[in-house]
C-alpha positions in Angstrom: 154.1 63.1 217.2 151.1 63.5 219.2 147.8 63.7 216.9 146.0 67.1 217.8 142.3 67.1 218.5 140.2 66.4 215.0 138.6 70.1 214.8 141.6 71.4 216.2 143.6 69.9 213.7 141.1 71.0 210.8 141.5 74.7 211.1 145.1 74.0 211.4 145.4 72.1 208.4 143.3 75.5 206.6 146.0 77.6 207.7 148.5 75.5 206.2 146.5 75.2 202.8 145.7 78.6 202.3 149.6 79.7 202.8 150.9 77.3 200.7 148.4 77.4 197.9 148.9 81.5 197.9 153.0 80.5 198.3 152.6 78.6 195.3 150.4 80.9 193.3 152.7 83.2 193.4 155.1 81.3 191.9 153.0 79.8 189.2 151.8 83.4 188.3 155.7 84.3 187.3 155.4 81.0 184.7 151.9 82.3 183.8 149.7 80.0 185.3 146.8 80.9 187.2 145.6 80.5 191.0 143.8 77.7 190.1 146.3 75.4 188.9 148.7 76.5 191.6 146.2 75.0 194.2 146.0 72.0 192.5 150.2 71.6 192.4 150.0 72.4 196.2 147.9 69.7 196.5 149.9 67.1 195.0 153.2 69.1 196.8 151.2 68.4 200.2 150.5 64.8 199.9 152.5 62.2 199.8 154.8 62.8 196.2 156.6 65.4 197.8 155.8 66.6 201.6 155.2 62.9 202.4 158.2 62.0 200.6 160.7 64.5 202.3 159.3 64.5 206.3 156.8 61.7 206.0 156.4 61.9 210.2 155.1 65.9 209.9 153.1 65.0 206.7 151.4 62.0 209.0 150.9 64.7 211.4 149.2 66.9 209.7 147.4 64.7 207.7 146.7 61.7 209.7 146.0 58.8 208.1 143.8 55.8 210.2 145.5 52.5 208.5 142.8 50.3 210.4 140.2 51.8 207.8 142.5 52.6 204.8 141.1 56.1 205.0 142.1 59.6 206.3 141.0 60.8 209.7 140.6 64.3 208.5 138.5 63.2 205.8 135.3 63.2 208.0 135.4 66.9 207.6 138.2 67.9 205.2 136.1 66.0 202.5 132.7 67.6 202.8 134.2 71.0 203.8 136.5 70.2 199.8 132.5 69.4 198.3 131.3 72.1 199.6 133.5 74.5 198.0 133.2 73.0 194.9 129.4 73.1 195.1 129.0 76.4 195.7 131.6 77.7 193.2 130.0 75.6 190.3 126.8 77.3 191.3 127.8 80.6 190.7 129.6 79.8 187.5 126.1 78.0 186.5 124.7 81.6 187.5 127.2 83.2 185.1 127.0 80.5 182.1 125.5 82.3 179.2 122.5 79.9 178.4 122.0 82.9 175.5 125.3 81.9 173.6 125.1 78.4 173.5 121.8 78.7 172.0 122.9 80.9 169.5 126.4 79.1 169.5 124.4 75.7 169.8 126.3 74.0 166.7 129.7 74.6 167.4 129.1 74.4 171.6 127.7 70.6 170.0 130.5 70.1 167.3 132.9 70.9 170.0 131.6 68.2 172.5 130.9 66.2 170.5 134.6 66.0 169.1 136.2 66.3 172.4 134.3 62.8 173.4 134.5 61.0 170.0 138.3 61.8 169.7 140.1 61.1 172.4 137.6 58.0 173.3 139.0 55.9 170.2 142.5 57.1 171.1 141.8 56.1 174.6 140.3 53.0 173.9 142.7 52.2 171.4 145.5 52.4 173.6 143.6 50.2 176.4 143.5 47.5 173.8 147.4 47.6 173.5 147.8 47.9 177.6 145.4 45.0 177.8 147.6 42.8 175.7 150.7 43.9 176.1 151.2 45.2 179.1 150.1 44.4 183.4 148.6 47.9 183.7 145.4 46.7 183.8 144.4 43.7 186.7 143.4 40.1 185.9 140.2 41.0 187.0 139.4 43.8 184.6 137.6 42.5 181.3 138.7 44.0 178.0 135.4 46.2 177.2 136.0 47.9 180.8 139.9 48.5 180.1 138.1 50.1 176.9 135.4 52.1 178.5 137.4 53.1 181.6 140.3 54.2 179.5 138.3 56.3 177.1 135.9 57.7 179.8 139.5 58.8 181.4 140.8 60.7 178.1 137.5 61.9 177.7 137.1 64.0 180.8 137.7 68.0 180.8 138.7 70.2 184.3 135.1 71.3 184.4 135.2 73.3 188.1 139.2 74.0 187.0 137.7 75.5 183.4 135.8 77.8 185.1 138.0 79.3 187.4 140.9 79.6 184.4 137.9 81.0 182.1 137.3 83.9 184.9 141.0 84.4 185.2 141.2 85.0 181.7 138.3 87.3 182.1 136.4 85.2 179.4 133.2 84.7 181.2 130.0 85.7 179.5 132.1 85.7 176.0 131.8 82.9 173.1 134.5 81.4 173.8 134.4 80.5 177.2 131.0 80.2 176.9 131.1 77.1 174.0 134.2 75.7 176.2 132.2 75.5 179.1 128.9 74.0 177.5 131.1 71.6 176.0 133.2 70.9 179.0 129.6 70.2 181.1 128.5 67.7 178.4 131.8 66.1 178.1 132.2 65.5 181.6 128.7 64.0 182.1 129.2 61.6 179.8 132.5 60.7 180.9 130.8 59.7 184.2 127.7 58.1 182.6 130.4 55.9 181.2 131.9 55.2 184.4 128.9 54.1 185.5 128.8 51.7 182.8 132.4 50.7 183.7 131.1 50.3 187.5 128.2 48.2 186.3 129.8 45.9 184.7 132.5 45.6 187.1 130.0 44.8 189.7 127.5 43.2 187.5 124.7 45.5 188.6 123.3 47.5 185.4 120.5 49.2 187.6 123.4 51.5 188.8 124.4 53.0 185.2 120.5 53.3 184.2 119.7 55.4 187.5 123.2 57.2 186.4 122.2 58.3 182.9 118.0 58.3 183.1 118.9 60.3 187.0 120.8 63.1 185.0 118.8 63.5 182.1 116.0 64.0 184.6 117.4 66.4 187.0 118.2 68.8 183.8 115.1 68.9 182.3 113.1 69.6 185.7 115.4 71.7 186.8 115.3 73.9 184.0 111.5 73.2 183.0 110.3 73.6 186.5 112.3 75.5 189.2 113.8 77.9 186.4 110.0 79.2 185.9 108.9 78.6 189.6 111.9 80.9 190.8 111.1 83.5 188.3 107.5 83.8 189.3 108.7 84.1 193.0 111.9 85.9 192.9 110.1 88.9 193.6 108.8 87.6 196.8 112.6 87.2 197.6 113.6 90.8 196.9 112.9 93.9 199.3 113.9 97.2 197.7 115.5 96.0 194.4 118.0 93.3 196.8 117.6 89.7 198.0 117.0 89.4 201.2 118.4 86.9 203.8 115.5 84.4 203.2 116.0 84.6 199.2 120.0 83.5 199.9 119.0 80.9 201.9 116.3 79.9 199.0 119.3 79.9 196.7 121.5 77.9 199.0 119.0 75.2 199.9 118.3 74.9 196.1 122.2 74.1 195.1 122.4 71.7 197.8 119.8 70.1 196.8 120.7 70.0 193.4 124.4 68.9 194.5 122.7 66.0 196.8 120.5 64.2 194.3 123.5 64.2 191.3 126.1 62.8 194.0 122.9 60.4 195.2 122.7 59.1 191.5 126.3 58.7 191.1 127.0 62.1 188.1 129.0 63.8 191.2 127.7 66.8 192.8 129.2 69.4 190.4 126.7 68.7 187.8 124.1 69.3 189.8 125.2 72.3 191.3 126.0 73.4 187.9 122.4 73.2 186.4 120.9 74.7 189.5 123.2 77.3 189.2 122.0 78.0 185.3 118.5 77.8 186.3 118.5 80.9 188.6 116.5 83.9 187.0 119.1 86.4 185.8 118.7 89.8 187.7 119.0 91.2 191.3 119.2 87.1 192.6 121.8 85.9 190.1 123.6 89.5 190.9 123.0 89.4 194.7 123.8 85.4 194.7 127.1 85.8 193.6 127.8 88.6 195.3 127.6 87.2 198.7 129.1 83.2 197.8 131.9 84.0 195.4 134.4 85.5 197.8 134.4 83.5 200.6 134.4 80.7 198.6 137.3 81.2 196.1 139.4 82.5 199.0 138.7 80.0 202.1 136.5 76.7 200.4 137.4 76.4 196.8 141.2 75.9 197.8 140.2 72.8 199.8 139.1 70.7 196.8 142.2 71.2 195.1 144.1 70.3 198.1 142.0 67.5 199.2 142.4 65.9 195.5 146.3 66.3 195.8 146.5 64.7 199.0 146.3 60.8 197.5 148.4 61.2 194.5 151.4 59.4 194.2 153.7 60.6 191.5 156.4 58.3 192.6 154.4 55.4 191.5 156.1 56.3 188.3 159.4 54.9 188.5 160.5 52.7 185.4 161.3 53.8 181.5 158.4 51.5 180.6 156.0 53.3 182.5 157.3 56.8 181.1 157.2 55.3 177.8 153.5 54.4 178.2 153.2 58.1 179.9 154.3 59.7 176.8 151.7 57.7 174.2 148.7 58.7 176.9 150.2 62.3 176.7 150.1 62.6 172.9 147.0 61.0 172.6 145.4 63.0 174.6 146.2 66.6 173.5 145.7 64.9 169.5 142.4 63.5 170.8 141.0 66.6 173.0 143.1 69.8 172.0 143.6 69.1 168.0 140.0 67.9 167.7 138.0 70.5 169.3 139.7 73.3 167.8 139.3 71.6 164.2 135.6 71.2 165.5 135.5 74.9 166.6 136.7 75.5 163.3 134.2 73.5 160.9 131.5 75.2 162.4 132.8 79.0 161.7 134.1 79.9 164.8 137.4 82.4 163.9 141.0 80.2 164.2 141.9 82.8 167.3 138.6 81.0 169.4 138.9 78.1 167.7 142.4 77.7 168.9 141.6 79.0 172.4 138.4 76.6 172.9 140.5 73.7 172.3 143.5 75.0 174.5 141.2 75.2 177.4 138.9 72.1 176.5 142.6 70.1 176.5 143.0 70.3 180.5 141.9 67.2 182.6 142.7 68.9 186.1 141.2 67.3 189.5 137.9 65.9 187.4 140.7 63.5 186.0 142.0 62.6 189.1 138.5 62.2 190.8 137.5 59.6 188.5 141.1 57.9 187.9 141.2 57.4 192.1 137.5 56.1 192.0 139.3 53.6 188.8 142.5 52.7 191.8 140.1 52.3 194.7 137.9 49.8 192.7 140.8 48.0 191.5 139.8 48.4 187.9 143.3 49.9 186.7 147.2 49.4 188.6 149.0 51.7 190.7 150.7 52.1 187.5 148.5 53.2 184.9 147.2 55.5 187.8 150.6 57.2 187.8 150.5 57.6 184.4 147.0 58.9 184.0 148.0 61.5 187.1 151.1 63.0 185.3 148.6 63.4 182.0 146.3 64.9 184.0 148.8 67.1 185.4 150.7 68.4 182.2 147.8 69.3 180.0 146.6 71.0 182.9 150.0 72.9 183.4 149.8 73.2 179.3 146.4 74.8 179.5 147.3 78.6 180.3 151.0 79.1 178.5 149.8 78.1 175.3 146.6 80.0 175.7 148.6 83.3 176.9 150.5 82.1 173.7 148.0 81.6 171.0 145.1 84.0 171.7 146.6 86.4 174.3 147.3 87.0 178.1 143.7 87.5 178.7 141.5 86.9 175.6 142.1 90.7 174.3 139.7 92.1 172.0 137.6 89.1 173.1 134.8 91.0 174.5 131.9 89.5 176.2 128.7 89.4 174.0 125.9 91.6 175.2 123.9 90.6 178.3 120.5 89.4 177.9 117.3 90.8 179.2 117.3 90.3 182.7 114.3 88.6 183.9 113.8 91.2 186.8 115.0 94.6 185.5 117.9 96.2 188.0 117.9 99.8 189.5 120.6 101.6 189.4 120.0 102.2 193.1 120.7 98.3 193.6 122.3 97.7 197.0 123.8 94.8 198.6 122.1 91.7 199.6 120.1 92.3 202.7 
């Protein structure tokens, strides 16, 4: 088939990911699952495990693939427009996170993290010890503490951006629950990829990589929420022209998130994280209100849906083709819903939290999502783990994501009932009832 010009060929390929997530999602909403993982499964269902699989010249087509450079042809604007999305959207949950909560919720959001990384770590790096020894699923090349690290960073790792969406599905936002999940879910994540760059470091001998990593992140937090958080609330109210943001305070917020975005993708922490803080460092009020009033839609509708597809695109389910393999697929499964699921709601527990949240927070903290398969295709790429182990890693990621809402819907209810969110804090600019739209 002839290959359609590139820009041509993008806003095809948005037609076609749009349809078929919303095809999908609403067939995953009769098994209870939300829109979110629904895009994710029409990702996978796009690339090459099934699409690929059934009419591999349309597939090729539609998502050309330039062999000379082992890299998609799309990706030159398929990629970014996929970041993007997932920028902006982890801005405006950082806009929503209840910073109020956590610190009144600060032991069990830290008991919680801190049992969703201890956990499933030893489990992970337990089971890397076996697959070192006793199995070819990790290369020659790969040194035993890496197989280790790499492995346990991998269990480790929570849906972050897939969290949120399934937390404001459930209509949970702003209430204790998904509140500690999140918290937990940020800090778990960052230090599953401070640990990857430990993993990377080694690999390539280079440790000045892992200290920018770790030293990069800590620093970005603190001045973002030390400096711009009190530098935006001084000047929101240049921003503002009769109780709304104007055009110039949206573009304030904008530049701020890529910014944000930039430097934690610059220092190797992905730009989620930074999107995320910057997000949470917006003064609550008419700019956090008017923000998110104008990025949300488009960007759960049109951009969000792009990340999710874009991640599906190089899985390869198939890869996953012997007994042995499903064997080893099974002892990643268990360990990791013992090591994430079982030990955060324990955690959630220990610290006072009811058993319904309790139950709930570790439900949720148990999916892996696309975060899982980011960091598990950065593993494949750098040859640190086999086509094999990927495979396996991909269906875990899959299934406790597809695990997440049923059991949730099961244990605490189809939308956290008589969960209500806790009451809002003072705003930091009071809002008129009057309040109109961003300007």
């Amino acid at each position: 088939m002839k290959n359609l010009d590139l820009a041509v060929q993008f806003l095809l390929q948005i037609a076609v990911i749009l349809l078929f997530c919303r095809l999908v999602g609403s067939i995953a909403r009769r098994f209870g699952q939300p829109q979110v993982v629904a895009e994710m499964l029409a990702g996978v269902l796009l690339g090459p495990s099934l699409f690929g699989l059934l009419m591999p010249e349309v597939q090729a087509w539609l998502f050309p693939w330039d062999r000379s450079q082992s890299t998609r042809d799309t990706q030159s604007y398929l990629f970014p427009a996929s970041q993007l999305g997932l920028a902006l959207y982890m801005f405006v949950v950082g806009m929503e996170f209840r910073v109020d909560i956590v610190q009144r919720r600060l032991k069990s959001s830290i008991a919680v993290s801190a049992a969703g990384m201890i956990a499933p770590f030893v489990l992970g790096a337990g089971l890397a010890w076996v697959f070192f020894y006793y199995t070819t699923l990790f290369p020659s090349k790969t040194s035993l503490m890496e197989a280790m690290l790499f492995l346990g960073a991998s269990m480790c790792i929570t849906a972050f951006p897939m969290l949120a969406r399934i937390i404001h599905f459930k209509k949970l936002s702003g209430t204790t629950m998904g509140t500690v999940a999140l918290g937990a879910g940020a800090i778990d994540d960052a230090t599953a990829w401070c640990l990857l760059a430990v993993v990377l470091a080694s690999f390539d001998n280079n440790w000045s990589h892992a200290v920018v990593n770790i030293a990069g992140g800590a620093a970005y937090v603190a001045f973002t929420l030390l400096i711009i958080r009190p530098v935006m609330t001084r000047v929101q109210a240049w921003l503002m022209e009769d109780r709304a943001l104007t055009e110039a305070g949206l573009v304030v917020g904008l530049a701020l998130m890529a910014l944000g975005a930039w430097f934690t993708d610059l220092i190797g922490l992905h730009a989620v994280f930074g999107a995320f803080v910057m997000g949470a460092a917006m003064p609550r009020g008419v700019m956090v209100r008017d923000l998110t009033a104008r990025i949300q839609p488009l960007t759960v509708a049109l951009l969000l849906p792009l990340f999710f597809t874009y991640s599906g695109l190089n899985t390869k389910i198939g890869l996953l083709n012997t007994g042995f393999l499903w064997l080893m697929c099974g002892a990643v499964l268990v360990a990791a819903v013992l090591g994430k699921g079982v030990a955060c709601w324990l955690a959630a527990r220990a610290t006072g939290l009811p058993n319904r949240e309790a139950l709930g927070i570790g439900t949720l903290m148990n999916a892996r999502g696309l975060m899982e398969l980011i960091i598990i295709n950065i593993g494949l790429q750098r040859g640190i783990i086999s086509e094999g182990l990927f495979a396996v890693l991909v269906i875990m990621a899959v299934v406790t994501t597809l695990m997440a809402s049923p059991i949730f819907d099961r244990l605490v209810g189809a939308s956290g009932e008589a969960i209500g969110p806790e009451p809002e804090p003072e705003p930091d600019v009071a809002l008129s009832p009057a309040a109109g739209a961003v300007r």
